[in-house]
gemmi code that builds the backbone of each chain (N, CA, C; Angstrom):
import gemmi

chains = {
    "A": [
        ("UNK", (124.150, 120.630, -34.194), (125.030, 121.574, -33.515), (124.210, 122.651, -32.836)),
        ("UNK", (124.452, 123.065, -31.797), (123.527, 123.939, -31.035), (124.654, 125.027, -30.902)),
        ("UNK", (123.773, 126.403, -30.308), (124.885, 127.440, -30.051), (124.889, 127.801, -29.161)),
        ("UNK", (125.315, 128.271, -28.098), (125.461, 128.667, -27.193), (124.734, 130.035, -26.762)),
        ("UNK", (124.368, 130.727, -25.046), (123.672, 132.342, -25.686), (124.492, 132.921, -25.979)),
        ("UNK", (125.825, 133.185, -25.895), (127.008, 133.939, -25.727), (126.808, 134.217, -27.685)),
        ("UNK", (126.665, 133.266, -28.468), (126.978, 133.254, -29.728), (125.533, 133.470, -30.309)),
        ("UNK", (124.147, 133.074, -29.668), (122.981, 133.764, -30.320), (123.025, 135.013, -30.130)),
        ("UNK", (123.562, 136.020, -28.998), (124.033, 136.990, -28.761), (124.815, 138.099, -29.982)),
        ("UNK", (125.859, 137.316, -30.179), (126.634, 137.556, -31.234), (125.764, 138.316, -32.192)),
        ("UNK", (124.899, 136.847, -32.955), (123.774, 136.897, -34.532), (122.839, 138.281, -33.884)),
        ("UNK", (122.779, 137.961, -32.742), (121.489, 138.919, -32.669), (121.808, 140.637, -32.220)),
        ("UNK", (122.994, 140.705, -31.860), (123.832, 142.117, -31.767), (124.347, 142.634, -32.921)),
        ("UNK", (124.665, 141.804, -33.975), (125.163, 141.664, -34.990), (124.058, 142.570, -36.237)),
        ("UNK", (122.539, 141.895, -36.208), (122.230, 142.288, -36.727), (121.236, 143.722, -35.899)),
        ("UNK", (120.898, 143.652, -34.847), (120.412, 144.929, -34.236), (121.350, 146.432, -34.772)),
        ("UNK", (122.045, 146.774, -34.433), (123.351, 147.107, -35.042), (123.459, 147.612, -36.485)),
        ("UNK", (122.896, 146.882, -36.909), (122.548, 146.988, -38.747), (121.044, 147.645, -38.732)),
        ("UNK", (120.001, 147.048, -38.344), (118.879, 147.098, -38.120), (118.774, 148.997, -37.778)),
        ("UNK", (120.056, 149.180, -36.707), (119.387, 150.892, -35.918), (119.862, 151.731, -37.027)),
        ("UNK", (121.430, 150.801, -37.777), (121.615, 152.426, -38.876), (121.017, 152.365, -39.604)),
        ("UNK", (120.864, 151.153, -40.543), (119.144, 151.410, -41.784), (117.823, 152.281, -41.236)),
        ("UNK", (117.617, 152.272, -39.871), (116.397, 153.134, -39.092), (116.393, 154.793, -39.521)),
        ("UNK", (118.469, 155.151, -39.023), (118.827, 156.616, -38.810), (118.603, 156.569, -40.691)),
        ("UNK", (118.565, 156.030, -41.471), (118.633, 155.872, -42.962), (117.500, 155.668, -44.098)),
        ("UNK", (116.194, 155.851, -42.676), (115.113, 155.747, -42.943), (114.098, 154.417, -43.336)),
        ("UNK", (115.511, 153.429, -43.302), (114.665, 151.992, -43.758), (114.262, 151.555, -42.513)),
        ("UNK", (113.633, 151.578, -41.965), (112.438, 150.524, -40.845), (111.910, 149.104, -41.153)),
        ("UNK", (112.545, 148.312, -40.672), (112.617, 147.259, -40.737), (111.547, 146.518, -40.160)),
        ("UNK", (110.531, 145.996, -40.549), (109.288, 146.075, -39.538), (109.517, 144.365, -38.929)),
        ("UNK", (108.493, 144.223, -38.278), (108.994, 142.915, -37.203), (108.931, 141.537, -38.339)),
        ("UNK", (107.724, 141.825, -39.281), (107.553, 140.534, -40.234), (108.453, 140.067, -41.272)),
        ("UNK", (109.218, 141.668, -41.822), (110.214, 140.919, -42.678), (111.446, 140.633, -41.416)),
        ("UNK", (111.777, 141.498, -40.728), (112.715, 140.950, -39.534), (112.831, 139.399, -39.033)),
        ("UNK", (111.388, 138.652, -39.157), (111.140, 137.266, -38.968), (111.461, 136.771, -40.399)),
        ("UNK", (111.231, 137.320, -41.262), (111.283, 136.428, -43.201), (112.759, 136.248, -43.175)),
        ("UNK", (113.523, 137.641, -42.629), (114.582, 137.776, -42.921), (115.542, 136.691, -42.512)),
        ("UNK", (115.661, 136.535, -41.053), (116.404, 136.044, -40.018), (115.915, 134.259, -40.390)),
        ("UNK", (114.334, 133.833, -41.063), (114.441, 132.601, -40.872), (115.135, 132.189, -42.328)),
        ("UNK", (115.543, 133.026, -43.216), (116.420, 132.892, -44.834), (117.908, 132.267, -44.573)),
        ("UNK", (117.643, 133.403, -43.449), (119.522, 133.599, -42.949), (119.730, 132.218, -42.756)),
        ("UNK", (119.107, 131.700, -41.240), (119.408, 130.799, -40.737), (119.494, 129.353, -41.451)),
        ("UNK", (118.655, 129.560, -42.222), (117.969, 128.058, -43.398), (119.553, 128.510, -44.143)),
        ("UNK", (119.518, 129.294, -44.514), (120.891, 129.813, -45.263), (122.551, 129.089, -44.801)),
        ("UNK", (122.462, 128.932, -43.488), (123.361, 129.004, -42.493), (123.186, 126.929, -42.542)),
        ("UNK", (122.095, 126.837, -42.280), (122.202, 125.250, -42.104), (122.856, 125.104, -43.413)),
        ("UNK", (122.013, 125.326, -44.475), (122.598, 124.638, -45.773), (123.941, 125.113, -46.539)),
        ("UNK", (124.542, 125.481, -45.730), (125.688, 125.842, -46.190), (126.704, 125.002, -45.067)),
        ("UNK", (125.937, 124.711, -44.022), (126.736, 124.081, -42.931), (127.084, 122.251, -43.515)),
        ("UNK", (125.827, 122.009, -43.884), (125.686, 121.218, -44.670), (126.403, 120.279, -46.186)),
        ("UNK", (126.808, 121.627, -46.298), (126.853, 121.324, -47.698), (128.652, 121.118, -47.554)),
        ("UNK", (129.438, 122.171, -46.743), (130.938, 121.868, -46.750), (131.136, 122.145, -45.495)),
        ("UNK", (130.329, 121.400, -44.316), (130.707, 121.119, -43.027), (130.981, 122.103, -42.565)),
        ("UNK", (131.407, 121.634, -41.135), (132.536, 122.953, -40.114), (133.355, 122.481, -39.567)),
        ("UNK", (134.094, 123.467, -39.658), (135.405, 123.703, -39.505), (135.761, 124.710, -38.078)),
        ("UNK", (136.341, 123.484, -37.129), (136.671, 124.202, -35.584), (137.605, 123.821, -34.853)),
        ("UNK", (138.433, 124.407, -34.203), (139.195, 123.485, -33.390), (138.544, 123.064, -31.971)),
        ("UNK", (137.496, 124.182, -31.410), (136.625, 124.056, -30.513), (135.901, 122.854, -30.150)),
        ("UNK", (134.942, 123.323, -29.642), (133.705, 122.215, -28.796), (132.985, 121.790, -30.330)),
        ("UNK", (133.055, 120.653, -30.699), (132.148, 120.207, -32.084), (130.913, 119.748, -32.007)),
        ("UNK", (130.800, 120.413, -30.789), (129.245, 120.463, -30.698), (128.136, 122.151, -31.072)),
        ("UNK", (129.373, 122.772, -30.534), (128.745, 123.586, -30.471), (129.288, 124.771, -31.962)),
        ("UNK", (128.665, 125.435, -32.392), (128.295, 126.274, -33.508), (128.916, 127.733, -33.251)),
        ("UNK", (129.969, 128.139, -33.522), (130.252, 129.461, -34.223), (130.269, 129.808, -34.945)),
        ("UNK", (129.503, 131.043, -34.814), (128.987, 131.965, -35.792), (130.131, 133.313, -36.274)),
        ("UNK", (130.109, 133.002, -37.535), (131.257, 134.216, -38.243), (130.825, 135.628, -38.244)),
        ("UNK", (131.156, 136.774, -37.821), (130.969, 137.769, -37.762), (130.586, 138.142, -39.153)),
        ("UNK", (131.514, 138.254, -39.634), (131.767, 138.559, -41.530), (130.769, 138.121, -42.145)),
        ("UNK", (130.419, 136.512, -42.494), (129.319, 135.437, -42.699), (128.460, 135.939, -42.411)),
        ("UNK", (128.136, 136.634, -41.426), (126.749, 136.505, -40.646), (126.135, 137.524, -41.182)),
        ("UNK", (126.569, 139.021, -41.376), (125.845, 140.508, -41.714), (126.360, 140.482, -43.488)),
        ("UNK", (127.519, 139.418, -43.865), (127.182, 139.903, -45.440), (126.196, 139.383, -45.609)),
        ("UNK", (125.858, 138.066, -45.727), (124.768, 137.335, -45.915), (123.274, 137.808, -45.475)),
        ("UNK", (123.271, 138.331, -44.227), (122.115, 138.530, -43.910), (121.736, 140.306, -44.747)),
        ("UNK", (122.836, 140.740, -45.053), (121.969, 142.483, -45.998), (121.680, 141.848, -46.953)),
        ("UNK", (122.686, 140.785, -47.601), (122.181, 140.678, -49.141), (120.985, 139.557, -48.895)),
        ("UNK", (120.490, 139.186, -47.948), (119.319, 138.545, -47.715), (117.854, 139.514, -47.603)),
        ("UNK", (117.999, 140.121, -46.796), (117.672, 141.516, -46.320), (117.169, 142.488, -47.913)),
        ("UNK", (117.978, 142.504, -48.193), (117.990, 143.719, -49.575), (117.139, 143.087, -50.899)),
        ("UNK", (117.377, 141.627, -51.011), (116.688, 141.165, -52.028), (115.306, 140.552, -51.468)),
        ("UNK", (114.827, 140.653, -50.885), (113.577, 139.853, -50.224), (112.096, 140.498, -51.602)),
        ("UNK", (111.383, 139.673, -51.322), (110.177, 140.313, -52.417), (109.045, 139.646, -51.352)),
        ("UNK", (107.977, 140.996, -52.526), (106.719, 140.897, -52.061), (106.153, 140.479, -53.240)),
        ("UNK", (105.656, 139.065, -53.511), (105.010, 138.399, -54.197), (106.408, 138.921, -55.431)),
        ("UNK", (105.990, 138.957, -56.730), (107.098, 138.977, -57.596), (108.135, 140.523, -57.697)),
        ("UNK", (107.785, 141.323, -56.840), (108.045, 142.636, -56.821), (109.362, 142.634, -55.654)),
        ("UNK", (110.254, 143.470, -55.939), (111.275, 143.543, -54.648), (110.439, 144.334, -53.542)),
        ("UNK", (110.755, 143.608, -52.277), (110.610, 144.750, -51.237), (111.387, 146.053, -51.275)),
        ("UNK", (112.550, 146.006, -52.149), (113.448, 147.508, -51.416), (113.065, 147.931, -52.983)),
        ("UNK", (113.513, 149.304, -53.000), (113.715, 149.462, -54.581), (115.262, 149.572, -54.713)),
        ("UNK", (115.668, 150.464, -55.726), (117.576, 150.250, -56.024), (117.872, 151.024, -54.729)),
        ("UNK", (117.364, 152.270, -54.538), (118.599, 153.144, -53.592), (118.281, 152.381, -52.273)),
        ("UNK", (117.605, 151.867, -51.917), (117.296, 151.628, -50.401), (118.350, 150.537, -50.571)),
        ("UNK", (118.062, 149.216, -51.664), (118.956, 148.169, -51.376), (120.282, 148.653, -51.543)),
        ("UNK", (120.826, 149.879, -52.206), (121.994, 150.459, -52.430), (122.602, 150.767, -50.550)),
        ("UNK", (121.779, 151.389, -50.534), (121.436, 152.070, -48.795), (122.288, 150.754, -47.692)),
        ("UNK", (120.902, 149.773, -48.009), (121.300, 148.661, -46.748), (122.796, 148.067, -47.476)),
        ("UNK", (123.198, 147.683, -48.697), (124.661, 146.822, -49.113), (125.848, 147.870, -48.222)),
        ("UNK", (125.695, 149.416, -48.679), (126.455, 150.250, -48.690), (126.949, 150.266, -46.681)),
        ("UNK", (125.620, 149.772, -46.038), (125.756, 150.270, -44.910), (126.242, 149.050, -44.144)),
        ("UNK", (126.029, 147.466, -44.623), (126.590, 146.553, -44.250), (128.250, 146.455, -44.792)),
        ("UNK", (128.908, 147.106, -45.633), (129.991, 146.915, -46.160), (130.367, 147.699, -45.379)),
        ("UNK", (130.101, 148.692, -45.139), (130.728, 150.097, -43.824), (130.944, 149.031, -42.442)),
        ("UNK", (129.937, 148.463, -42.238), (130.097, 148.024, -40.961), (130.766, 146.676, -41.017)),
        ("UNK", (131.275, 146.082, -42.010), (132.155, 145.007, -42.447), (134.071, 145.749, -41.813)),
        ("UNK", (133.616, 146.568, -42.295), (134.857, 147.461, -42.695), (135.293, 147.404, -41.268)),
        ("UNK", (134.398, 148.149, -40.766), (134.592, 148.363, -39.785), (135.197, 147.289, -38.189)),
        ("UNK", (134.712, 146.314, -38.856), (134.936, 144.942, -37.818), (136.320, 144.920, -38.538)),
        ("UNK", (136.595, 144.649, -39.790), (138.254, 144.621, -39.834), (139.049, 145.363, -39.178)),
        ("UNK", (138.624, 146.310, -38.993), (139.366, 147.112, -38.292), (139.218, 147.246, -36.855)),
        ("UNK", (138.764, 146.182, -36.539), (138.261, 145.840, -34.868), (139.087, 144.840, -34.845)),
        ("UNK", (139.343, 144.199, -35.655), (139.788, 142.980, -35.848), (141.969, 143.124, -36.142)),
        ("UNK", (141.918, 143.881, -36.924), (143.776, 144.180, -37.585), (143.454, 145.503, -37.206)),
        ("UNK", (143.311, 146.778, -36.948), (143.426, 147.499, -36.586), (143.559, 148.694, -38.099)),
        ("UNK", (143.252, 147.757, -39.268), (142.620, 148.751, -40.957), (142.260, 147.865, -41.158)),
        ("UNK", (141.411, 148.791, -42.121), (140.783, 148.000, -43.091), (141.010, 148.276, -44.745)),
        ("UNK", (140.024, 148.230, -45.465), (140.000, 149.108, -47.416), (139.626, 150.291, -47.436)),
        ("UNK", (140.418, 150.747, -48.548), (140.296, 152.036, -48.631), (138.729, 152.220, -49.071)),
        ("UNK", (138.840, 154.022, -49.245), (137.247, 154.329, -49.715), (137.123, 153.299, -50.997)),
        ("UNK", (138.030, 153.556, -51.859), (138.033, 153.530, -53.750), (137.225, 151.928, -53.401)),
        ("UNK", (138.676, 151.409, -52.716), (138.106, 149.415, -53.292), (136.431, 149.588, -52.718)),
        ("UNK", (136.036, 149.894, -50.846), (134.932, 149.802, -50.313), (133.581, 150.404, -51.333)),
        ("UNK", (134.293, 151.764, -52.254), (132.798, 151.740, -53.196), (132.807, 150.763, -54.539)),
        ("UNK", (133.974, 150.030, -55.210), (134.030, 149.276, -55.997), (133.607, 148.059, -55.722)),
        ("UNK", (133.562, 147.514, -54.826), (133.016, 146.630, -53.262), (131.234, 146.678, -53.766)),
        ("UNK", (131.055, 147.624, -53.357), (129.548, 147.870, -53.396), (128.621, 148.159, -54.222)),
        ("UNK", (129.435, 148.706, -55.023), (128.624, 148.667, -56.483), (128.636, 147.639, -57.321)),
        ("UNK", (129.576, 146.591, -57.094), (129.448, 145.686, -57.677), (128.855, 144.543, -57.179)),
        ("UNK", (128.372, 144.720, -55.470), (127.433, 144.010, -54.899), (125.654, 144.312, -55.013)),
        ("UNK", (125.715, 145.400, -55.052), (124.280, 146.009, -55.966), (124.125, 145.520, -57.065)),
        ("UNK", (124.893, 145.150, -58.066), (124.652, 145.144, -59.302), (123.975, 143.468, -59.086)),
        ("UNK", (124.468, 142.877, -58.425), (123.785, 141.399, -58.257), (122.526, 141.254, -58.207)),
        ("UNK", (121.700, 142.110, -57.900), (120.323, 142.220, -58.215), (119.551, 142.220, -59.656)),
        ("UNK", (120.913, 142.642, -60.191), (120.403, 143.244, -61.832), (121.220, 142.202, -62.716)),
        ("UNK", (122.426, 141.949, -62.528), (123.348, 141.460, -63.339), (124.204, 140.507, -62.936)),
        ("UNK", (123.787, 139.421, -62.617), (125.174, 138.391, -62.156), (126.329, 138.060, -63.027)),
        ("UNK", (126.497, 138.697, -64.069), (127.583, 138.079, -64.882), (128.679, 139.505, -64.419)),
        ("UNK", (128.417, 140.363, -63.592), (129.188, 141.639, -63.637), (128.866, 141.755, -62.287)),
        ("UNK", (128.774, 141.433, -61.336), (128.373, 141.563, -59.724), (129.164, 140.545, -59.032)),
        ("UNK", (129.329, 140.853, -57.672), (129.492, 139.550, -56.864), (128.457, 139.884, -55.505)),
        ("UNK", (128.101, 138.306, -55.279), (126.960, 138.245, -54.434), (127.559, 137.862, -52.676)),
        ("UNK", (126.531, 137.430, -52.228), (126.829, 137.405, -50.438), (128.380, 136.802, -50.134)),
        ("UNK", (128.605, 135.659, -51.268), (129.799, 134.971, -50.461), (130.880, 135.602, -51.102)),
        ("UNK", (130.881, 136.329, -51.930), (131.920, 137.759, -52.707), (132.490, 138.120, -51.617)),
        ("UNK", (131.501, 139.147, -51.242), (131.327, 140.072, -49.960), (132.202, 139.157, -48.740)),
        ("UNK", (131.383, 138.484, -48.407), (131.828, 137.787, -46.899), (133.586, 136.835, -47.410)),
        ("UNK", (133.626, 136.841, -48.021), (135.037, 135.862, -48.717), (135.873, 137.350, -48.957)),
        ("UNK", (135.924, 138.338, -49.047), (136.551, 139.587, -49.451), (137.314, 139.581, -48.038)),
        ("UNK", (136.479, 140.088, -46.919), (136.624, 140.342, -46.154), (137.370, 139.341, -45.051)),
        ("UNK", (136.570, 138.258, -45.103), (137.200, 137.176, -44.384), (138.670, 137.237, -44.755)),
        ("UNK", (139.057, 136.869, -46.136), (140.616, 136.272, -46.942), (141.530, 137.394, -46.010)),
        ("UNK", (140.979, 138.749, -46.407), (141.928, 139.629, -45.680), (142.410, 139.671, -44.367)),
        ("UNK", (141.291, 139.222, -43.280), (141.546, 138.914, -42.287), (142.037, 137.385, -41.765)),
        ("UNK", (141.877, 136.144, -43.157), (142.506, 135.317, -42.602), (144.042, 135.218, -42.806)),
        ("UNK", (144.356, 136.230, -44.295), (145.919, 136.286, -44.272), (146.730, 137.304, -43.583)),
        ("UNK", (145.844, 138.188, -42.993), (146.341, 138.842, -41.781), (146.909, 137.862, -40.337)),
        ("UNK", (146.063, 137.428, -40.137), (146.035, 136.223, -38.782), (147.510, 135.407, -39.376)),
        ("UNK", (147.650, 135.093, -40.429), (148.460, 134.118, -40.928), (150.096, 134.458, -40.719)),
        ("UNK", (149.890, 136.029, -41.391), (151.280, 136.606, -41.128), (151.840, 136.580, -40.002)),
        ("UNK", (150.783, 136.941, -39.189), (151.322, 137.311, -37.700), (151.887, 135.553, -36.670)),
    ],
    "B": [
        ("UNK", (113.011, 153.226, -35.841), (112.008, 152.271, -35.335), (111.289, 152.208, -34.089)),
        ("UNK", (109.858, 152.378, -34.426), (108.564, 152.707, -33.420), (109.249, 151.460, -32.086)),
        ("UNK", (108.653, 152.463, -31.138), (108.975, 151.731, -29.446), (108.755, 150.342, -29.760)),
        ("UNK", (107.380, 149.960, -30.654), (106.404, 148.837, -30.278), (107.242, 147.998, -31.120)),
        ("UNK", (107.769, 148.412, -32.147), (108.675, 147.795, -33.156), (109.905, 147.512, -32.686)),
        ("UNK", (110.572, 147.729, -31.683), (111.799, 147.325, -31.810), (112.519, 146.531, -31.352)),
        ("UNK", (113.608, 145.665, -32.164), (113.936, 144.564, -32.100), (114.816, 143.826, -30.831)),
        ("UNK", (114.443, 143.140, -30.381), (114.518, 142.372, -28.862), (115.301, 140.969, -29.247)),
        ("UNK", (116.206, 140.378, -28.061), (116.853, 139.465, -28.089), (115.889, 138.110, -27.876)),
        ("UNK", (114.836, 138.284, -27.637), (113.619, 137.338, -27.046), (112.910, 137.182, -28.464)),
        ("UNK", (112.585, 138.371, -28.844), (112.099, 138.079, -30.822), (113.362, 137.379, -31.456)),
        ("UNK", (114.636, 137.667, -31.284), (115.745, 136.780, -32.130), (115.510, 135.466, -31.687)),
        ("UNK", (115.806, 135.096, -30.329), (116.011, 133.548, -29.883), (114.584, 132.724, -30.700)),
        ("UNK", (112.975, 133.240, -30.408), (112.190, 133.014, -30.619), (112.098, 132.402, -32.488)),
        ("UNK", (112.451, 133.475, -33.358), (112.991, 133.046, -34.357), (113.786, 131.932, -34.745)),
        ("UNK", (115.121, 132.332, -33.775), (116.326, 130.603, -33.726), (115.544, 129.278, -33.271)),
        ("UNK", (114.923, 129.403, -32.097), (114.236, 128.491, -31.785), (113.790, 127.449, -33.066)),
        ("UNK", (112.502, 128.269, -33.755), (112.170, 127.793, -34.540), (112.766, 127.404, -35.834)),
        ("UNK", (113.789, 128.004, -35.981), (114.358, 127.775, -37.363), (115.488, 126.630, -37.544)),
        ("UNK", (116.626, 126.537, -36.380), (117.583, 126.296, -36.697), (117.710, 124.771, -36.707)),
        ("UNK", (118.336, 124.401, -37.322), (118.292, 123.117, -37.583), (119.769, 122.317, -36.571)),
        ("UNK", (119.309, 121.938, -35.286), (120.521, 121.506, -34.698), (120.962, 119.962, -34.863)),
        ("UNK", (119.858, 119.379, -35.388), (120.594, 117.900, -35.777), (121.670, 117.816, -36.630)),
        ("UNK", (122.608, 118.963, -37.440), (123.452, 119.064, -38.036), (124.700, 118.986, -37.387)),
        ("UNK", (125.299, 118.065, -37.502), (126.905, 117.742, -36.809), (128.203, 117.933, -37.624)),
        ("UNK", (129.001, 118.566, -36.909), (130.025, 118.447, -36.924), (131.202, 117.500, -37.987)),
        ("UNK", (131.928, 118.066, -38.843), (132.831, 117.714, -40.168), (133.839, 117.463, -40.165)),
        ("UNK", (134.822, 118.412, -39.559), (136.046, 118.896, -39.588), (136.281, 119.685, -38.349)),
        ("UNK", (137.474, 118.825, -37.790), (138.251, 120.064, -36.731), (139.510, 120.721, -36.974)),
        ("UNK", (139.937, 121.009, -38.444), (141.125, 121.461, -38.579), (141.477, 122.676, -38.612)),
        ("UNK", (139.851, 123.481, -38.480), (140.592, 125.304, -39.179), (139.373, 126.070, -37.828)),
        ("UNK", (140.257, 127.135, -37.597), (139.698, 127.470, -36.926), (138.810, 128.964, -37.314)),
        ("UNK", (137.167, 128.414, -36.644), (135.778, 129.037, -37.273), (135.936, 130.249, -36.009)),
        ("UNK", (134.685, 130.826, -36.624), (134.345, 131.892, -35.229), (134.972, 133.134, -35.622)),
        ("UNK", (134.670, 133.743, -34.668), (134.793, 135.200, -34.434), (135.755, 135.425, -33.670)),
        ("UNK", (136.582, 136.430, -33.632), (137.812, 136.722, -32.410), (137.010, 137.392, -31.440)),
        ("UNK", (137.830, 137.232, -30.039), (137.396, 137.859, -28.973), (137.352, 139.182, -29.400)),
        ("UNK", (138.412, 140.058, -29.852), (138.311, 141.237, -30.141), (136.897, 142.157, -30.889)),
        ("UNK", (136.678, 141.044, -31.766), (135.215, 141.733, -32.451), (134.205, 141.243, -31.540)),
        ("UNK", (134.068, 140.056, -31.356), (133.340, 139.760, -30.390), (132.769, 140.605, -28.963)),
        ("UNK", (133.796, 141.612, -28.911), (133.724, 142.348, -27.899), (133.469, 143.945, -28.768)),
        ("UNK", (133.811, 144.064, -29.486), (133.325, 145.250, -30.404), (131.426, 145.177, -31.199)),
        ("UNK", (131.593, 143.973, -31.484), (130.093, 143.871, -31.246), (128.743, 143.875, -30.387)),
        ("UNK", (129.901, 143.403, -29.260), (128.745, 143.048, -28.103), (128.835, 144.522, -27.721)),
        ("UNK", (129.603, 145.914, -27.887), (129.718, 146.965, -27.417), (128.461, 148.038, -27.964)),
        ("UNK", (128.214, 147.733, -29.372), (127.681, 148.014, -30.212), (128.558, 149.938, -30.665)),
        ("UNK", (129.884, 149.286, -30.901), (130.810, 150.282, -30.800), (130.718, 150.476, -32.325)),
        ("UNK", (130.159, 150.339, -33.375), (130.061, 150.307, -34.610), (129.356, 151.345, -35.257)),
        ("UNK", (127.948, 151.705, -34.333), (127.039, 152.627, -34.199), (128.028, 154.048, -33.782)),
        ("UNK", (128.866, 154.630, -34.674), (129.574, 155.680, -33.861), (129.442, 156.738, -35.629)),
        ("UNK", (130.342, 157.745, -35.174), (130.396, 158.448, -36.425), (130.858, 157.977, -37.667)),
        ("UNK", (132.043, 157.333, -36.985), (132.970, 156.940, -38.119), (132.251, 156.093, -38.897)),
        ("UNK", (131.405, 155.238, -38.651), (130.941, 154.080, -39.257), (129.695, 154.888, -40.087)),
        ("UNK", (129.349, 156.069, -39.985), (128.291, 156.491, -40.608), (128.712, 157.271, -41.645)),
        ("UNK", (129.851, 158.174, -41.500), (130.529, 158.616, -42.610), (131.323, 158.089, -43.516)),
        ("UNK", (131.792, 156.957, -42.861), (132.163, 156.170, -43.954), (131.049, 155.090, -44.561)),
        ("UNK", (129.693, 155.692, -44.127), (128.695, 154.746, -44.571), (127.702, 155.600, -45.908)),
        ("UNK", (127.758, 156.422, -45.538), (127.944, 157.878, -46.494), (128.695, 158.282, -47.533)),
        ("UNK", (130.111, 158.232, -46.987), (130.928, 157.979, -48.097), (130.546, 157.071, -49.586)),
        ("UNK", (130.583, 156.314, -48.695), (130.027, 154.849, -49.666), (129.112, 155.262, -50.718)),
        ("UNK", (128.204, 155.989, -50.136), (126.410, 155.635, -50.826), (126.690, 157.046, -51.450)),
        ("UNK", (127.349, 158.028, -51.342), (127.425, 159.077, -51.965), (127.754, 158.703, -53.461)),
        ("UNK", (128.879, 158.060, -53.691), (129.080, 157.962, -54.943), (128.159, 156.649, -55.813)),
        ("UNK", (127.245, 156.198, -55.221), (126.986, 155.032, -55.426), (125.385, 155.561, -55.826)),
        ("UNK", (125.091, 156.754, -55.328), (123.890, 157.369, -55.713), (123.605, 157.991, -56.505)),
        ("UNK", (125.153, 158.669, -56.896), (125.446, 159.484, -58.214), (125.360, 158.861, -59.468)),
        ("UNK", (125.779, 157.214, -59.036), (125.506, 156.416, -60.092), (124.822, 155.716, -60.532)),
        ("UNK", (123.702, 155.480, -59.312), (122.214, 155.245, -60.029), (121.682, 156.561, -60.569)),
        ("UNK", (121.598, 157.570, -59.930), (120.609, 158.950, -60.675), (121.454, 158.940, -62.133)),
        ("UNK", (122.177, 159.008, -62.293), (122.862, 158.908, -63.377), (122.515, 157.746, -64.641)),
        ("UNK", (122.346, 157.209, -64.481), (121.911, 155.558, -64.683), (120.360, 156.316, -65.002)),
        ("UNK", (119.165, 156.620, -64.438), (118.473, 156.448, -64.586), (117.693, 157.988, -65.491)),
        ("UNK", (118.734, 159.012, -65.458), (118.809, 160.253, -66.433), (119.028, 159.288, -67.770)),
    ],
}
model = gemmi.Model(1)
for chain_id, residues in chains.items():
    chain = gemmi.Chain(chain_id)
    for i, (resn, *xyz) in enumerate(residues, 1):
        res = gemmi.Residue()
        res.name, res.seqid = resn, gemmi.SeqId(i, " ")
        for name, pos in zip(("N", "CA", "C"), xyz):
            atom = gemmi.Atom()
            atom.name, atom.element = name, gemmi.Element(name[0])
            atom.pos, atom.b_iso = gemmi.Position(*pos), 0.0
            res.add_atom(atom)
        chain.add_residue(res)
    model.add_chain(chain)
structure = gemmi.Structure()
structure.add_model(model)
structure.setup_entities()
């Protein structure tokens, strides 16, 4: 499946976007993990494509990319990365980047239906996506996140 | 992020290039994938980058910081 530029566009606005507020937030994203990062994602992206197909009514050739999918996956890709057995981020930074991809999650819902979650659920949201670093029996991880968000917006679409 | 550092649509493709695996075909045409035009166009705006998205990005990490320092007292 190939993508189109219109939709590498997408991935790559998608995460620039993320990339400038972690900057104003002090995380600088330097070009090498930017490359570690993006080739996780993508390997990420096949094998999941893989594993339970796609699903389109479109061109089945060609590959759309989920908004939602694309930036949960890629912070909590992003946030857990290591240097040899050590994390690259420590807690507050990876707190930093989850906190700032769930904002901007939020925010597409509401690009999308016109609201989104309140503060309460969005920090219950996030702290319990942090905690996945430490604790998987009490956390939820990338497809938590991206399945949260999606459901809401696919039973939105549904009603209407 | 330094001038020399910053991230370009030519460093993304360059990345895809190499990574993506396009011999992967197609499953199912019953549900429909993708992104709406609407975000689609809120992204490509980079309308996200605004206040709102920072205070409520703030919001967030405010209480979420209280509870690591806390955590680690």
């Amino acid at each position: 499946m190939k993508l189109n530029r219109e939709d590498k566009e997408l991935i790559y606005n998608i995460i620039d976007a993320f990339l400038q507020d972690l900057a104003q937030k002090h995380i600088h994203v330097s070009k090498e993990l930017r490359t570690i990062s993006i080739k996780k994602l993508l390997r990420h992206l096949n094998q999941h494509i893989r594993k339970y197909g796609i699903y389109s009514n479109n061109n089945p050739s060609t590959y759309e990319p989920e908004a939602y999918k694309i930036l949960s996956w890629y912070s909590f890709i992003l946030a857990g990365l290591k240097k040899g057995n050590a994390n690259y981020f420590g807690e507050q930074q990876r707190a930093t980047i989850i906190a700032t991809a769930i904002a901007h999650l939020n925010r597409y819902l509401e690009a999308d239906l016109g609201a989104g979650f309140n503060i309460s659920f969005l920090r219950k949201l996030t702290a319990m996506a942090i905690t996945h670093y430490v604790d998987d029996d009490l956390s939820i991880g990338k497809n938590g996140v991206y399945m949260a968000f999606k459901a809401v917006y696919m039973f939105c679409q549904n009603k209407r | 992020m330094d001038k020399k550092d910053k991230f370009t649509f030519e460093e993304f493709e360059a990345i895809f290039n190499h990574s993506w695996d396009s011999s992967i075909t197609a499953t199912n045409f019953d549900f429909q994938n993708g992104t709406s035009e609407k975000l689609k166009q809120f992204i490509k705006n980079k309308a996200v980058l605004n206040k709102k998205t920072f205070e409520l990005r703030d919001s967030i990490l405010k209480d979420i910081e209280e509870h690591i320092n806390n955590e680690v007292k």
